[in-house]
Each structure stands twice: as structure tokens, then as C-alpha cells.
BALUM-840449 format. One line per 8 residues: number of its first residue (from 1); their letters; for each residue x, y, z of N, C-alpha, C. Coordinates in steps of 0.2 Angstrom, whole numbers. Each point is the difference from the previous one (the first is absolute). Layout:
N
NUM> A> X/Y/Z/X/Y/Z/X/Y/Z  ...
//
This chain:
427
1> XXXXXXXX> -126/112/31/-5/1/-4/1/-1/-7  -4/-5/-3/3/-1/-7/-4/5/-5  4/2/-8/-4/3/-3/-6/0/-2  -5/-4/1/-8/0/2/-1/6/3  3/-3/6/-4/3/5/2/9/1  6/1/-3/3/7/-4/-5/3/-3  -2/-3/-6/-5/1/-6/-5/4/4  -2/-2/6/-8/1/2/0/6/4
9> XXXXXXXX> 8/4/1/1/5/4/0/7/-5  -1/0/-6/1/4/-3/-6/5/2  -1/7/-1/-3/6/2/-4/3/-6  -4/3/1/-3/3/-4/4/6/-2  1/5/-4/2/6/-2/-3/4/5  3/4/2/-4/7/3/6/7/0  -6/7/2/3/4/-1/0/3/8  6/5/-2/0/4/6/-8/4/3
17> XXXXXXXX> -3/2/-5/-5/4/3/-7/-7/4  -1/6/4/-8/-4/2/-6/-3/-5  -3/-8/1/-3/-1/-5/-6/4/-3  -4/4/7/-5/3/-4/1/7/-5  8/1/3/1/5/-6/1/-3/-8  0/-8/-3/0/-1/-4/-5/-1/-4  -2/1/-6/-6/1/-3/1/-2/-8  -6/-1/-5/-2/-3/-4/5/-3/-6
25> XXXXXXXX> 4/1/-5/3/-3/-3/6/-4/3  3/3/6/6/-2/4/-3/-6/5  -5/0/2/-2/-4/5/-5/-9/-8  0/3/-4/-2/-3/-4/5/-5/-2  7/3/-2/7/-3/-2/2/-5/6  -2/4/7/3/-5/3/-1/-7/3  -9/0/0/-3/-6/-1/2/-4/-5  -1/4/-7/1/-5/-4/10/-4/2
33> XXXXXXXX> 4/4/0/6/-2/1/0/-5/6  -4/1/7/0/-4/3/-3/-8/-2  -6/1/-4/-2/-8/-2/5/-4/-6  4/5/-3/3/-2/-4/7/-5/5  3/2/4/5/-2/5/-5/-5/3  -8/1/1/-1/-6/5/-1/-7/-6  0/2/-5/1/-6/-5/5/-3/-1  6/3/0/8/-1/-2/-1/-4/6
41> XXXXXXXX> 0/2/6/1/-3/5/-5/-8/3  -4/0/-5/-4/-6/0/3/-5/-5  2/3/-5/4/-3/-6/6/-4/2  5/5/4/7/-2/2/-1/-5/5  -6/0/5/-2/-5/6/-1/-8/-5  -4/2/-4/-1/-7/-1/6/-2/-5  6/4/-4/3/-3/-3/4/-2/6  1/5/5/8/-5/6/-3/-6/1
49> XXXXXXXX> -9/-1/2/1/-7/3/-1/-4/-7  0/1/-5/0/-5/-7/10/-2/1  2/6/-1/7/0/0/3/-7/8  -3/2/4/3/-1/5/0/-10/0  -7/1/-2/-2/-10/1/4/-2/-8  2/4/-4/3/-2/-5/8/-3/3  2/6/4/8/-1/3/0/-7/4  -9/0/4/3/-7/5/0/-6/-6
57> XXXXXXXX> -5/0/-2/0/-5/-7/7/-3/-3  3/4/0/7/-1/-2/6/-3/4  -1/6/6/2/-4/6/1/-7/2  -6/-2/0/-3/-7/2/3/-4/-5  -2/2/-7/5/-4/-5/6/-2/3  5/7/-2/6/-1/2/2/-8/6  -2/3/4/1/-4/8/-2/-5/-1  -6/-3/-6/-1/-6/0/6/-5/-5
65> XXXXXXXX> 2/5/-5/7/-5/-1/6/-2/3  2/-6/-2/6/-4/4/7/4/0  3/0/4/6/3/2/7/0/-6  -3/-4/-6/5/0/-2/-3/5/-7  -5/1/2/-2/6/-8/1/8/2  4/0/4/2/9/1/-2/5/-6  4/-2/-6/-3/3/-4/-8/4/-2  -2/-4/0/-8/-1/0/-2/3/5
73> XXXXXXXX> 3/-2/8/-3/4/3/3/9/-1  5/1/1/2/8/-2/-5/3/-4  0/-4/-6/-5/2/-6/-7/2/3  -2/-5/5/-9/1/2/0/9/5  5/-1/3/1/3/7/3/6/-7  2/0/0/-1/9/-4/-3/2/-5  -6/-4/-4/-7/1/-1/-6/4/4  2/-7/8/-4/4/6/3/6/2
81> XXXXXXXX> 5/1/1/2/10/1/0/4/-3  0/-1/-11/-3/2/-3/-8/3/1  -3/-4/4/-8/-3/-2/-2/8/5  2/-3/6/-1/2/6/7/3/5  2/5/3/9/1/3/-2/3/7  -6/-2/2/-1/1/7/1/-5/5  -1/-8/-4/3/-1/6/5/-5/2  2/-1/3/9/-2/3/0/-8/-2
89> XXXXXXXX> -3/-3/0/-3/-7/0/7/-4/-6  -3/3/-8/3/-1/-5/9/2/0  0/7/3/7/4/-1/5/-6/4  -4/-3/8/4/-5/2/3/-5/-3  -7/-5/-3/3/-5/-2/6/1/-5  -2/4/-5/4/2/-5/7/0/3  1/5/6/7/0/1/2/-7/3  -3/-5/1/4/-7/3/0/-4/-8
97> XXXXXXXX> -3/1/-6/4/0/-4/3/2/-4  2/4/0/5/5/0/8/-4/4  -2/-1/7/5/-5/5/2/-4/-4  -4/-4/-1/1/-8/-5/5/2/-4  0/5/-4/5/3/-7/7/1/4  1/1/4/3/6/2/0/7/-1  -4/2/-1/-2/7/-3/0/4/7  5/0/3/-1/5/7/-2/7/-3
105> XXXXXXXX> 1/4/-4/-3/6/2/-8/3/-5  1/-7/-4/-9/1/-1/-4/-3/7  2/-5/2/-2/-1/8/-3/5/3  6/3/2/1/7/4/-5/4/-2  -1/2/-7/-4/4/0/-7/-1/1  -2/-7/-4/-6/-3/2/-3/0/9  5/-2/3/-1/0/9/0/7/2  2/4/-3/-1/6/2/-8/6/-1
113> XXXXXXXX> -3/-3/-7/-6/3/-3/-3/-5/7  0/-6/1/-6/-2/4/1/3/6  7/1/3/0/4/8/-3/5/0  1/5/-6/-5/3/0/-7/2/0  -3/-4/-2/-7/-2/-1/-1/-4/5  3/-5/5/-1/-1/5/7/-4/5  1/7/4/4/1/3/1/-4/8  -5/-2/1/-1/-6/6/0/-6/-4
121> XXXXXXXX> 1/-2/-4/-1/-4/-3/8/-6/2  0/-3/2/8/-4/1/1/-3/-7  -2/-4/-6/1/-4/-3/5/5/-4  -2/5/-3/4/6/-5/7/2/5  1/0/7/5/3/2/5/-8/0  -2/-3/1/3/-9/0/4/-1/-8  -4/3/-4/3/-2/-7/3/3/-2  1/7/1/5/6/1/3/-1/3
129> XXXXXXXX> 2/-3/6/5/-1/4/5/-6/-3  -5/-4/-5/5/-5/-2/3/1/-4  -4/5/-4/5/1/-8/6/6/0  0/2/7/7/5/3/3/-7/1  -1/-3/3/4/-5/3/4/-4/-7  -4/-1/-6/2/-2/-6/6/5/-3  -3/6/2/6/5/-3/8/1/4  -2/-2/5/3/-1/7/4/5/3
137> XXXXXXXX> -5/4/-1/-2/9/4/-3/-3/6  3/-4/6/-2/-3/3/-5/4/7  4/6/2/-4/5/7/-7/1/-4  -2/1/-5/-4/2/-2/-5/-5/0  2/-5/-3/-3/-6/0/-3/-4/8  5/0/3/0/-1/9/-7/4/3  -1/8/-4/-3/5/3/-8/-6/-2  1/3/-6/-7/-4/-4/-5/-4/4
145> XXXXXXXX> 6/-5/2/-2/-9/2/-4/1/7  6/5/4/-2/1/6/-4/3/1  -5/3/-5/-5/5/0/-6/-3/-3  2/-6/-4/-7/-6/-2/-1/-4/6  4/-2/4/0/-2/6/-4/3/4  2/6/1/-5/5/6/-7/1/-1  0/-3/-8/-8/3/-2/-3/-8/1  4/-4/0/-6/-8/-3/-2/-1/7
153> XXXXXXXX> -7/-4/-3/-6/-1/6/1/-7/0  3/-4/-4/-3/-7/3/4/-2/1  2/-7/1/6/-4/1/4/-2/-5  -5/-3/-6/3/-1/-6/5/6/-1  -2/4/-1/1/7/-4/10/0/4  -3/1/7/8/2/4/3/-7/-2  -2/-5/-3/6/-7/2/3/0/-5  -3/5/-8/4/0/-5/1/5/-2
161> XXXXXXXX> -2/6/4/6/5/0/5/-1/3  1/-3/7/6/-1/3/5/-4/-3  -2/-6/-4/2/-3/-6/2/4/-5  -1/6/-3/1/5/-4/6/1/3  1/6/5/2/3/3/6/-4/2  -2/-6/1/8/-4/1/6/-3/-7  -4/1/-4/3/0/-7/3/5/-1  -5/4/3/4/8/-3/10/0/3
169> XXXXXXXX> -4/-1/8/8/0/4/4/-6/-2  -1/-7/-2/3/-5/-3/3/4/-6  -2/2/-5/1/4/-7/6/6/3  0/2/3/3/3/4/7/0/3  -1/-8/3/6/-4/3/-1/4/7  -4/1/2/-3/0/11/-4/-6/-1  4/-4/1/-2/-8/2/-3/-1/6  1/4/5/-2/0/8/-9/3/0
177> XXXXXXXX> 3/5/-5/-10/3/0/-5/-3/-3  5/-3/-5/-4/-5/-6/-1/-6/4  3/-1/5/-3/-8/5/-6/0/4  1/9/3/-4/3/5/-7/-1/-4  0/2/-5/-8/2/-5/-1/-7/-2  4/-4/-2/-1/-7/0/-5/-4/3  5/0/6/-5/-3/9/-3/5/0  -3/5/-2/-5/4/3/-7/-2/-4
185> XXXXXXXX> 1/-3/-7/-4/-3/-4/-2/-6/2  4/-5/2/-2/-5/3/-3/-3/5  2/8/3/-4/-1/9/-8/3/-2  -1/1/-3/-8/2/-3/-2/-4/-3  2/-5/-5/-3/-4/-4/6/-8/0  -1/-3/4/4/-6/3/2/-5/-7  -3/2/-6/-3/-4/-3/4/3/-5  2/5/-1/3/4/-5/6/-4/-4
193> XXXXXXXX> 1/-5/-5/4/-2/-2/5/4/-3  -1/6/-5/2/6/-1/7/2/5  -4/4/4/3/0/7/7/-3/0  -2/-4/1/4/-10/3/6/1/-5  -3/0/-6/6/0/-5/7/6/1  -5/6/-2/4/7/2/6/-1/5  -4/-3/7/3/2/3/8/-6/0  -1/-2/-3/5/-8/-1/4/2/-6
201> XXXXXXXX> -3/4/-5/7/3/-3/3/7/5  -1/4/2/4/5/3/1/-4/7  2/-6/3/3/-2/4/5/-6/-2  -1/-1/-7/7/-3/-6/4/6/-1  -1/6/-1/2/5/-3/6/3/5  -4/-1/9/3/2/4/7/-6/2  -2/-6/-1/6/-6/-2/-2/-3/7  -7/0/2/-4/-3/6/-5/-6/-3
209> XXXXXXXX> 3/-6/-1/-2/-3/-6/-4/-6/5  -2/-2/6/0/-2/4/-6/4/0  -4/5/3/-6/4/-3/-4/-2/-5  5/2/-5/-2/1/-7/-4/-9/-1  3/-4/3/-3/-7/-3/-6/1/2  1/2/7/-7/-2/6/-5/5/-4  0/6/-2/-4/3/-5/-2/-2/-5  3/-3/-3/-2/-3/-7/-4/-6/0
217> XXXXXXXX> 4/-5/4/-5/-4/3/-10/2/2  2/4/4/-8/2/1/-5/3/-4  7/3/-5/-7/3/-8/0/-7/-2  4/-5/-1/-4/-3/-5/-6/-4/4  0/0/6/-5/-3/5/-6/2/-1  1/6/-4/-7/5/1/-3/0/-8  6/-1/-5/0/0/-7/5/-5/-2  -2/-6/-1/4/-7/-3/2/0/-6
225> XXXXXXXX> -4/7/-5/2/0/-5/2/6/-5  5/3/3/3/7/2/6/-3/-8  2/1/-3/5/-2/-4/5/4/4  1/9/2/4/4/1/4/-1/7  -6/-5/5/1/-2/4/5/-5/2  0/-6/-6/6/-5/0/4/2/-2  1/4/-5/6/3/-2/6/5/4  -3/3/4/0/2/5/4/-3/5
233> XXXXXXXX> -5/-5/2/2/-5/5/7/-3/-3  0/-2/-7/6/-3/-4/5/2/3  1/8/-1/6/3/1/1/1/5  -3/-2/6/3/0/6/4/-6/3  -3/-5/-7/3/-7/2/7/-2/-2  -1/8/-6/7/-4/-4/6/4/5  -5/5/5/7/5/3/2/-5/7  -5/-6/0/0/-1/6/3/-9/-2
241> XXXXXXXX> 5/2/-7/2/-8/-2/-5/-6/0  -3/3/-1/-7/-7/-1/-3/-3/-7  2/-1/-6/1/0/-6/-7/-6/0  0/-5/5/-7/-4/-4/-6/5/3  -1/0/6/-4/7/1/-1/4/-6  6/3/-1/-2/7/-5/-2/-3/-6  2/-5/-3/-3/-3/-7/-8/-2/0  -1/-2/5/-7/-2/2/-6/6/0
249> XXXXXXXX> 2/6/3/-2/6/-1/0/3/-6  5/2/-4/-1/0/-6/-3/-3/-4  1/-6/1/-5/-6/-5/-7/3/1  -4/1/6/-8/1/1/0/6/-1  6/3/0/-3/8/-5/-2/-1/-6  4/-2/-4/-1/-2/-7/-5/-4/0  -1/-6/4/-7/-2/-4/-7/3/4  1/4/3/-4/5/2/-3/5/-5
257> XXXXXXXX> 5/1/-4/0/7/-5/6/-3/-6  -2/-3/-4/6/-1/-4/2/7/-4  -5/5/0/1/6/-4/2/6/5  5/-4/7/2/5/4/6/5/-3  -1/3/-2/9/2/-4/5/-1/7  -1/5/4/4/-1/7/3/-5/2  -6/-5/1/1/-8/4/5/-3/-6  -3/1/-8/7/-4/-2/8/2/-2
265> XXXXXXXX> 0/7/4/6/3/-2/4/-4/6  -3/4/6/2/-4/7/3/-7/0  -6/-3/-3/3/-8/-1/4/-3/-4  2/5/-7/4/0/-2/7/1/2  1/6/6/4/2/2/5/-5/6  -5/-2/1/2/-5/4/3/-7/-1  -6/-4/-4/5/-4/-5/7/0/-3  1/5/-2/7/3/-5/5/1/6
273> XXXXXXXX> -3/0/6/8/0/7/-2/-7/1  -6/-4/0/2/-8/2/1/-5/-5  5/5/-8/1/-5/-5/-2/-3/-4  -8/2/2/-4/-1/-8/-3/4/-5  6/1/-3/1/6/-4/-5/1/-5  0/-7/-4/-4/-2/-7/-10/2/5  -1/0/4/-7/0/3/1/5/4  2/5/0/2/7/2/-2/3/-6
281> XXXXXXXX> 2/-2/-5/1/5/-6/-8/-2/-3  -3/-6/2/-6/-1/1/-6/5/-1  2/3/8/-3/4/3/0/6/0  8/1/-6/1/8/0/-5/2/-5  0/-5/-7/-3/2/-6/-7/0/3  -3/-5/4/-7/2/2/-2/6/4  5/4/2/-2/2/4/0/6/-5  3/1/-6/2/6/-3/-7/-1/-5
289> XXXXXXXX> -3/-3/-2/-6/-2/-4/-6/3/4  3/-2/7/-9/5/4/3/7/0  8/3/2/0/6/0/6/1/-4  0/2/-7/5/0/-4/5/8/1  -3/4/6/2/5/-1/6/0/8  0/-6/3/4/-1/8/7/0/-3  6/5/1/5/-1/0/5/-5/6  -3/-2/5/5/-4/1/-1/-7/-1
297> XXXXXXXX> -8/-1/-4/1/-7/-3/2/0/-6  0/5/-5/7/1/-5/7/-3/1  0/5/8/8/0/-1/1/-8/4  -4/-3/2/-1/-8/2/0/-6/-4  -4/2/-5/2/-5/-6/6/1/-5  4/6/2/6/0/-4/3/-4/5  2/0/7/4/-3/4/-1/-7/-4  -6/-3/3/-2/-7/-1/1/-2/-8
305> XXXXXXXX> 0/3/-6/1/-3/-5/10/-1/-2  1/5/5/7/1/-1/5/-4/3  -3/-1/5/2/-6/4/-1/-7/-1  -7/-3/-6/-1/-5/-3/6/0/-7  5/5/-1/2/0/-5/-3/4/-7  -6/3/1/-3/5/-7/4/7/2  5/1/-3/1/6/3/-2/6/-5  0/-3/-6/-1/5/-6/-8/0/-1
313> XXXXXXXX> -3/-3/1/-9/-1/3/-1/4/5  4/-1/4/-2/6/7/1/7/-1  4/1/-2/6/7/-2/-7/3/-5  -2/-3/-6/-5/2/-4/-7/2/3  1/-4/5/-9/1/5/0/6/3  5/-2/2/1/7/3/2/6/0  2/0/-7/2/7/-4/-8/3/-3  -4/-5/-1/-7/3/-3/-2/2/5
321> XXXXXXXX> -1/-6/7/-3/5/6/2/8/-1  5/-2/3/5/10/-1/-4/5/-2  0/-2/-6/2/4/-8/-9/3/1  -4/-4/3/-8/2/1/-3/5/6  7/-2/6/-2/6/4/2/5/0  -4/5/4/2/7/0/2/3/6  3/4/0/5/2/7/5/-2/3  1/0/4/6/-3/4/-2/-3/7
329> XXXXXXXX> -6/-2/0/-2/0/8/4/-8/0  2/0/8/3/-6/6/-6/-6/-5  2/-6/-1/9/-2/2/2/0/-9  -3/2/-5/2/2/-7/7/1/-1  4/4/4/8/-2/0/4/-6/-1  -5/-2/5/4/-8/-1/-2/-3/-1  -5/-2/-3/-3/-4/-10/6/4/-4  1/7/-1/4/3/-4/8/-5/1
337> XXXXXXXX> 3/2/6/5/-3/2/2/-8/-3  -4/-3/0/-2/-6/-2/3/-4/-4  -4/5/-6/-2/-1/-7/10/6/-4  2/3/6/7/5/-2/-1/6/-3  -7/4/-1/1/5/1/0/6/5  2/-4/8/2/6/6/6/-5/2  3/4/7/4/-5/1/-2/0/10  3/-4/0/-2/-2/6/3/5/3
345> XXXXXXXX> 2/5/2/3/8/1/-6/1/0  -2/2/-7/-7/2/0/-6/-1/6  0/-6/-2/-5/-4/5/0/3/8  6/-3/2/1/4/8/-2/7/3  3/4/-7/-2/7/0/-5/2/2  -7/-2/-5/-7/1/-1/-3/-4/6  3/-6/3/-5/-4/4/-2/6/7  7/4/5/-3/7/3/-4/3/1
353> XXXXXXXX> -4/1/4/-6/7/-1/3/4/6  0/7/-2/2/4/4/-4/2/6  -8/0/1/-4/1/4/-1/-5/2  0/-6/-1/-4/-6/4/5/-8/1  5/1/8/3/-4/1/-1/-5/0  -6/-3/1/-2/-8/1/-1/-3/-8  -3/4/-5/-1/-3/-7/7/0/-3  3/6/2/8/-2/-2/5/-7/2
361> XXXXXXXX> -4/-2/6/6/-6/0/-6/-6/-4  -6/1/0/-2/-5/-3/2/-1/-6  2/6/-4/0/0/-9/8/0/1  4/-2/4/5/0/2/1/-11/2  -4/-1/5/2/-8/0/-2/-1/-9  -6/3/-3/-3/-4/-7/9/2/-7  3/4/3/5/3/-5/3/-5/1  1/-2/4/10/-3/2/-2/-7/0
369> XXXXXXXX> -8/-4/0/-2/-5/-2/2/-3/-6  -1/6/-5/-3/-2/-7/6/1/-3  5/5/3/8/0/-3/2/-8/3  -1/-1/5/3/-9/2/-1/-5/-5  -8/-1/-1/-2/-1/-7/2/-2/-6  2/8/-2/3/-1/-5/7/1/0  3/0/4/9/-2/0/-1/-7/0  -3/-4/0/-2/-7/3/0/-6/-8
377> XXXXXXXX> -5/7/-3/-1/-5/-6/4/5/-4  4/3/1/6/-1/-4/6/-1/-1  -2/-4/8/9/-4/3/3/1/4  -2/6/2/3/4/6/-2/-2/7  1/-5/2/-1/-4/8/1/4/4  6/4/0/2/2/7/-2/7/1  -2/5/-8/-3/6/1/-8/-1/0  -1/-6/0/-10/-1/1/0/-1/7
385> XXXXXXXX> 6/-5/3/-4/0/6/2/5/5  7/6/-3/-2/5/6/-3/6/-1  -5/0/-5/-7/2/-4/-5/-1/7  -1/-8/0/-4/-2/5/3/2/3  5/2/5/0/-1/7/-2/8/4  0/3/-9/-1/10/3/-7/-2/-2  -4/-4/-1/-8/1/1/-1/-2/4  2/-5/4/-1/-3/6/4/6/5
393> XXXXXXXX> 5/1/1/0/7/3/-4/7/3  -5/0/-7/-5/7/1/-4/-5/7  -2/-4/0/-3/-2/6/-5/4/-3  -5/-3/-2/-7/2/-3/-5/-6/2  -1/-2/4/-7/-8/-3/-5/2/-3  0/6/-1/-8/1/-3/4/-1/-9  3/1/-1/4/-2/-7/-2/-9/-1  -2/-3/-7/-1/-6/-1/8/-1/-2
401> XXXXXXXX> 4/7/-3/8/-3/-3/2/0/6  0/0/6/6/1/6/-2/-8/2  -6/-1/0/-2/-9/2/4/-3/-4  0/-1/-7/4/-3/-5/6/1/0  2/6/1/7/-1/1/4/-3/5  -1/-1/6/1/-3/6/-2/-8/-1  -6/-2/-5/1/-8/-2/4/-1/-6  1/4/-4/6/-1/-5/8/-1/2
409> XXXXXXXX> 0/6/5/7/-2/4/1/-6/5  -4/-2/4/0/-6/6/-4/-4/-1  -3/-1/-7/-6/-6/1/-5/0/4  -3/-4/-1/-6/-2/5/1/-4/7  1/4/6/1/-2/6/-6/-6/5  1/0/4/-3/-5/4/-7/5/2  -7/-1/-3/-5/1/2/0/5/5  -2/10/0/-1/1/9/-5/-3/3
417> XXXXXXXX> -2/-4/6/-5/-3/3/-4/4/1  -8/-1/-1/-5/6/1/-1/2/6  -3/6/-1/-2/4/6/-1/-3/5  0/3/5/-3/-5/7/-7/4/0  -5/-5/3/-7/3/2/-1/6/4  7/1/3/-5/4/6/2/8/-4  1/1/-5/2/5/-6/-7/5/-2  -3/-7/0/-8/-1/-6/-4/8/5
425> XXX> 2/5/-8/-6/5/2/-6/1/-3  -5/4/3/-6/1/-4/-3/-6/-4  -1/-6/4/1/-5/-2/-10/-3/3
//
């Protein structure tokens, strides 16, 4: 019952004694007090529903702008909850942008005022469930997901929950769940490109690369113009020695989205292990112009400038990167490292997490890469390459440095041959 319909349940005053014991100036006071409450309550009626069409007004605003004006949307979306805070509609959206920020625990709270106000509701528990997942308070997140699941009525609703929910366990590192929720998405909507993709990086992740094509393949069957998707696919070509393949893939990310930051970090990344340094470094500055604030294409363009010979151009770039950010969050170290204010001691040290075994060896193949690297370009051959051989060690493939360091060490092998047909899932 929404506050409306509260308003209208309000009572008249009365007393303990029987009415007709009640007589002349008291029975006088009390009509008049009662018409006075039936006014207020005519007055408050029409201001909720003035206020109410005011918040959808805004609503509608907001959700009518492009995905890339979040600002503006937050701003409309808490007007309307100003306007009106009855109903859940506004508090949602707001928390998915909120997502967009990162802002896990304005999220949270925003998904939590709408449960409130409408607790059958799946969309609020779905978005709560992501932004634990952001935090990476994962049971809690899991609980969420599996609870906007239990609620949604239609197909859509459960194909991108289970979608959700399989990010959450990928985000996770339960690769097996996150395939499970995958294929559970794609057996409902055949068409799911989304899906398709998902499931083709957590089957690269698991070093099932043989899948992961035949996935990738079929998103872009379904979406031919996916940037994330050939990118994606890229990597599986580079893991799979396929270098005109993966160049190919990259190229139609980029002219897909020349303002991919991602797509040109990736294919910068790649370039710089097939020797094209000078167009590596290309792709790093481009990449840092769409996101000036990415530390590993910082720490990408000092390799690649350093490597062309600019060592004191590089060193400078990326002392002001530094000197701009704040904290110490992964992989900041090793920029610091780099540039000689940590030591590669240091580096090692920090790359560990004490709680969570699987992102330790990944920040672990990224550590001993980037020390290979830099023993590399400062002459040190034989301590770079058994740099590479402890990142090839953690046996990571969800790692893009564990791909790279296994083609920096042995080159570019003979093409793996693709998958055999009779593989072909959900197809």
C-alpha cells in the first residue's frame, strides 16, 4: 500500500466516553477539528498526486537520455525522489547508475530503498546483487541474484539475470557456475549474443580455448558488430598462435569503435609482442586520450617508448602519470617500479592477496611479466626471460600477460587448427 492510500486511513479523534454523553462546546470543537483534517487530507491528496506525476515526469526524462549522460541522469532521478520517495521506479534506476560509476555502496543503498518499497520487485534485487558483486562481497551478491531470479516473470528478465549472476561467479573465479548461468541464458534466448560472448571468455579463462572460439563465433553471428566481441576473439587467437587471425580481429574492433579505449590497449598489446613497436605505441597514446586515467596503458606506453629508444620521454610520462594518482591500488606498483621508485621486491611483495588465490596468481603472472620487461629494456636478457618463464608458470589464461609471455619466450608457433564441428554448443 503506498502512502496515498495510508493518508486515507487516518481516523477521526475520539474519546473514551459514549457519544451521547458528549455535548455542546466539545462536540462543537470536534466537528470543527474533524473538517479541518478532512481538508488537510484533501490538500495532501492532491499535492501526492501533483508531486507523484511531477517524479514520473522526471523519470521519463531521465530514461529518455543516451547511456552515455549518467550524470544528468542521476541528477533527474534524484529530483524525482526528492519530488516524490514513494516510489521504487527512480531509487532503481539511479542505483544502475550508480553501477556505471562504480559507486557500489551508493548502489546498495539506492537498491535497497527500492526493495523496500517494492520487495517483489526483481529489478532492485538484480542491481544489489551486482553492486556486492562489485564490492566483491560475493555470498551476498550470489544471495541477491538468486533472489531476482526467483522473482522475474518473463524470459527476458531470467536471461539477464542469469547473465548477471554468471558475472558475479566469473568475477568470482567459479568458472564452472559462471558457464552454467551462461548456457542457462542462451537456452532461453538462442539469439543472445551477450551470452555467447560471456560464455567464450570464462571458457578462455578456464584454458578451454576450443569453446571459447566456437562461442565467440556465435555472438558475433547474432551481433557482427560487437567491438568487445572481436577483441575477445583476438585473444583467444593470439593464445591459440594465430597472429593474422588476431590482427584481423583487432583491426574490426578498432574500426568498429576507434574510441574503444580497451580495443586499442589490447591491440596495442599485441602489436609490441609481434614487433611493431612504433604502432603499439600508436595505440597506447590513443588509448590514454580516451581513458587518461588506465594504468596499464601508462605503464604500456613507457615500455613501447622505451623500447623505440625515448627513455627519458618515457620515464617523464610516466612519472606525471604517478605523481596524479592516488593510492596504491594493483598494478601502481609497477608503474612505480618502472619509473625506480619501488623495487621489483616490492612489486612481488604487493602482487599477493591473502584471501583470494586465483587473483593472486593473476597479479602474480602480471608482476613477473612486467619485471621480464623491464630487465629487457635494460639489458638484462637472461633475468627478463626468467621473469617470463615465472608468468608462464602461474598457468593463468584468463591473464592477457601469461598469453604474452609464452609468445615473447617461444614465438609464434604453428596455428592451433580450429575446433572440430562436433564441439559446436548452443549453436
Amino acid at each position: 500500500m503506498g502512502p496515498i492510500s495510508k493518508a486515507l486511513q487516518f481516523q477521526l479523534p475520539t474519546t473514551s466516553r459514549p457519544y451521547e454523553a458528549q455535548c455542546g462546546e466539545t462536540m462543537i470543537q470536534s466537528r470543527f477539528a474533524a473538517l479541518c483534517l478532512v481538508s488537510v487530507m484533501i490538500c495532501s491528496l492532491r499535492e501526492s498526486r501533483a508531486d507523484k506525476a511531477e517524479m514520473l515526469d522526471l523519470t521519463q526524462q531521465a530514461i529518455a537520455l543516451p547511456s552515455n549522460e549518467q550524470a544528468k541522469k542521476i541528477d533527474l532521478y534524484t529530483k524525482a525522489i526528492q519530488s516524490y520517495k514513494g516510489f521504487y521506479l527512480p531509487w532503481t534506476n539511479r542505483a544502475v547508475c550508480y553501477l556505471n560509476y562504480g559507486r557500489w555502496d551508493n548502489a546498495i543503498a539506492d537498491a535497497t530503498e527500492a526493495i523496500n518499497l517494492a520487495p517483489e520487485d526483481p529489478h532492485a534485487w538484480g542491481v544489489r546483487g551486482r553492486a556486492y558483486a562489485g564490492k566483491r562481497q560475493f555470498e551476498q551478491a550470489f544471495r541477491d541474484l538468486s533472489r531476482a531470479l526467483n522473482l522475474a516473470k518473463t524470459s527476458e528478465e531470467k536471461r539477464n539475470l542469469l547473465n548477471d549472476r554468471g558475472n558475479a561467479y566469473f568475477s568470482a573465479r567459479k568458472y564452472e557456475e559462471a558457464i552454467k548461468d551462461y548456457q542457462r541464458s542462451v537456452e532461453i534466448d538462442p539469439a543472445f549474443a551477450q551470452g555467447y560472448n560471456n560464455l567464450g571468455i570464462a571458457y578462455r579463462a578456464m584454458g578451454d580455448m576450443d569453446r571459447a572460439i566456437v562461442s565467440l563465433n556465435t555472438s558475433l553471428k547474432h551481433d557482427a558488430v560487437s567491438p568487445r566481441a572481436f577483441v575477445n576473439r583476438a585473444r583467444v587467437f593470439t593464445a591459440r598462435n594465430d597472429p593474422m587471425m588476431a590482427i584481423a580481429d583487432y583491426d574490426r574492433a578498432v574500426a568498429l569503435d576507434a574510441d574503444d579505449a580497451s580495443a586499442l590497449l589490447n591491440r596495442g598489446m599485441f602489436l609490441f609482442i609481434n614487433g611493431q613497436k612504433a604502432e603499439a605505441l600508436a595505440d597506447f597514446e590513443a588509448s590514454l586520450k580516451v581513458d587518461s586515467l588506465n594504468p596499464y596503458a601508462a605503464i604500456w606506453r613507457f615500455i613501447a617508448q622505451s623500447a623505440l629508444g625515448a627513455k627519458d620521454a618515457a620515464k617523464a610520462e610516466l612519472q606525471k602519470f604517478v605523481a596524479n594518482q592516488k593510492g596504491e591500488a594493483w598494478p601502481l606498483p609497477i608503474a612505480k617500479m618502472l619509473i625506480g621508485q619501488a623495487s621489483p621486491e616490492d612489486v612481488l611483495k604487493l602482487a599477493p592477496l591473502a584471501d583470494d588465490e586465483p587473483r593472486s596468481k593473476e597479479r602474480l603472472a602480471e608482476a613477473h611479466y612486467y619485471l621480464g620487461e623491464h630487465y629487457r629494456l635494460v639489458g638484462d636478457e637472461a633475468k627478463g626471460k626468467a621473469e617470463l618463464a615465472q608468468a608462464v608458470n602461474q598457468a593463468v589464461p584468463r591473464s592477457q600477460e601469461y598469453i604474452l609471455a609464452t609468445v615473447a619466450l617461444d614465438g609464434w608457433k604453428s596455428p592451433t587448427p580450429p575446433p572440430p564441428k562436433s564441439i559446436i554448443i548452443n549453436d
